[in-house]
NUNUTI-210613 format. One record per atom (N, C-alpha, C, O): x, y, z. Coordinates in pm, whole numbers, plus 50000, padded with zeros to 5 digits. Layout:
XYZ...
This chain:
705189262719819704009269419766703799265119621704759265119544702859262419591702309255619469702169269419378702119279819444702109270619217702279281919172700509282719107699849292719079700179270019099698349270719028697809266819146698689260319202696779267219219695609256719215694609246719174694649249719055693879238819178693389231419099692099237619037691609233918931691559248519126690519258319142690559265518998689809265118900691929273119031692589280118949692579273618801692409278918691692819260218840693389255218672692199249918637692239248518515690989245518688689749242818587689209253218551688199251618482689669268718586688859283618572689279282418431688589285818334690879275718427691249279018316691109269718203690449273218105691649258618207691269244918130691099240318215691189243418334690589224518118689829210518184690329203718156689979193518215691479201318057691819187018017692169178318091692099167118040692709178718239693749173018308692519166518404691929174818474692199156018411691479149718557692099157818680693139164318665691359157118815691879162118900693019151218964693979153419037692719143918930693549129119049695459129118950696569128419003695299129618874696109134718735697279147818791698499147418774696529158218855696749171618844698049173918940699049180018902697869168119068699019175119138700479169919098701499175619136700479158719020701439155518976702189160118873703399161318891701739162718774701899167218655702059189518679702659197318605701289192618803701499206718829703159207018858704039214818821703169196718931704679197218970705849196218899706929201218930705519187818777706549190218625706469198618624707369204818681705369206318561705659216318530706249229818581706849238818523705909228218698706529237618803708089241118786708599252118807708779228718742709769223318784710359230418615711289238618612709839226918519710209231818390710259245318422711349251118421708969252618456708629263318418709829273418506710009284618458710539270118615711109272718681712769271918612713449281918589713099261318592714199256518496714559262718385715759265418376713549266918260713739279718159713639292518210714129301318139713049296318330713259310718314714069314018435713739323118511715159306418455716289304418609715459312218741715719322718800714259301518758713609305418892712869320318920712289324819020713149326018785711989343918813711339340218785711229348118691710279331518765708779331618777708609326218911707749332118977709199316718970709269313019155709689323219200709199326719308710199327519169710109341019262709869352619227710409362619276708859352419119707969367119141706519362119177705619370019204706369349519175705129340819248705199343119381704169346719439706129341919438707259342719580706569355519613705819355419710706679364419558706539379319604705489388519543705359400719548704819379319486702909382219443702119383219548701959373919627701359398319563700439403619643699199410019559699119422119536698289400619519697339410119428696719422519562697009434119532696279421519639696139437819709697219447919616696659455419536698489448319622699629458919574699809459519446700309468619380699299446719405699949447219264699559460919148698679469519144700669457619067700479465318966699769459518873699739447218864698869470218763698679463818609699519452918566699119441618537700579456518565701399452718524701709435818597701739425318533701869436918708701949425418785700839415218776700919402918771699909422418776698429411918734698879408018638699359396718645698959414518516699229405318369700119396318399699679384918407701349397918421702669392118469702019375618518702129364418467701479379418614700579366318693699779358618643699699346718675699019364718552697869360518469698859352418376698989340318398699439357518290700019351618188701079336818244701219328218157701689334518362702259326818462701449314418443701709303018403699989322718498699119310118539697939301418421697109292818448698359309218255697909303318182698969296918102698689290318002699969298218136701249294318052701459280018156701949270818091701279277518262701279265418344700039256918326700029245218362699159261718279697919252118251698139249718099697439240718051698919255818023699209247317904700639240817888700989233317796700999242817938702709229318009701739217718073701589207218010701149219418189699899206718264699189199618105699259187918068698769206918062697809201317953698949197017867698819184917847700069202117803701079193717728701499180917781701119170017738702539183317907702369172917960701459157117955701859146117915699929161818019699139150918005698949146117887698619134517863699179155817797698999146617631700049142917606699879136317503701379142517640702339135117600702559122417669703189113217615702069121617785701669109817873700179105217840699859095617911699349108717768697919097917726698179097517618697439088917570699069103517508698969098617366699249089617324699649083317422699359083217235700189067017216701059065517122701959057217136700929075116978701209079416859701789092516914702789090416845702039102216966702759109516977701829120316932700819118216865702329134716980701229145317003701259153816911701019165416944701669149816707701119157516644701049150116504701699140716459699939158216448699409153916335700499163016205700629174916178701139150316148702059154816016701339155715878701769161515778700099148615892698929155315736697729143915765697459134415838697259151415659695429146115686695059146915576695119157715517694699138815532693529137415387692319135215409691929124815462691649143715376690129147515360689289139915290688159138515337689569134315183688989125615075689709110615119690819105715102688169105215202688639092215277689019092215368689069081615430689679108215444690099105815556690929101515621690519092015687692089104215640693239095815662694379108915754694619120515721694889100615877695589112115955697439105515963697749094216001698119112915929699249106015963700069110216100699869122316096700679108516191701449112516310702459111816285703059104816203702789119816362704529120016411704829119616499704519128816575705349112416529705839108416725707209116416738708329115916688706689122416812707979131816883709259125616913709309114116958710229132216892711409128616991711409137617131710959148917149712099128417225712469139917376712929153517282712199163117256713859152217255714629169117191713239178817140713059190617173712169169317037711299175517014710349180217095709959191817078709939174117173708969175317338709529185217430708739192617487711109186817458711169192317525711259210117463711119220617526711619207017284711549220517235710209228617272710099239017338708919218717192707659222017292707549229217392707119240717388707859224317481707859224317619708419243317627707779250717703708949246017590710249260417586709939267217543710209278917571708969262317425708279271617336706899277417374706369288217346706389264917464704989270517536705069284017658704189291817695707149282017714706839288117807707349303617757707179313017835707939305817630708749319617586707419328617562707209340417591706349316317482705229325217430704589329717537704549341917558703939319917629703519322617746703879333417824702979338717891705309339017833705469342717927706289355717839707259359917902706099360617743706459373217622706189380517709705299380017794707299390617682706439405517756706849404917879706839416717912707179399317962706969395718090708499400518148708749408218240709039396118095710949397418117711029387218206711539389218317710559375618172710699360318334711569353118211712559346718246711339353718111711959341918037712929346918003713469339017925713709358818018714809364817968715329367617850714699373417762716529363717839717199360917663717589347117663718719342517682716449340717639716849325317629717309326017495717749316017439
């Protein structure tokens, strides 16, 4: 069982082409699953919006926007070329400098999209 749809994920963002998408859903799947030792697969697992609670909606909601910005990280770390952040910018003339990530740094990213994402929730635990 897939945890977004593609439906789902242009409701939410666009960045990702569709042809792009099922691949990159599946990293992330795979991360998002990996930091929080499989309780978000399995409270996806056992998601019934008929029953749900307040509480469970948010829970879900927050799941399925925290995976469309892992998808969207992802694809920018795979289309960037320079690496996915800007270390300063000068205004006068214009001028941007980058910083190309390291893995250690990408994958900190990556951990950090899903703690915020998923606050509140008790899926990400005491990482």
């Amino acid at each position: 069982m897939s945890f977004i749809s593609w439906e789902d994920y242009k409701a939410i963002s666009a960045e990702v082409p569709e042809e792009e998408f099922k691949r990159l859903r599946r990293k992330a799947e795979i991360k998002l699953n990996e930091v929080t030792h499989m309780r978000a697969g399995r409270f996806l697992s056992a998601y019934g919006s008929r029953q749900a609670t307040d509480f469970q909606r948010q829970v879900y909601e927050q799941i399925q926007a925290t995976l469309c910005d892992l998808i969207d990280a992802l694809y920018t770390r795979e289309t960037s070329g320079m690496g996915t952040g800007i270390s300063s910018v000068s205004n006068d003339g214009y001028s941007e400098t980058y910083h190309i990530k390291t893995e250690a740094e990408m994958e900190a990213q990556m951990v950090s999209l899903i703690r915020s994402g998923l606050s509140g929730t008790g899926l990400a635990g005491a990482l």
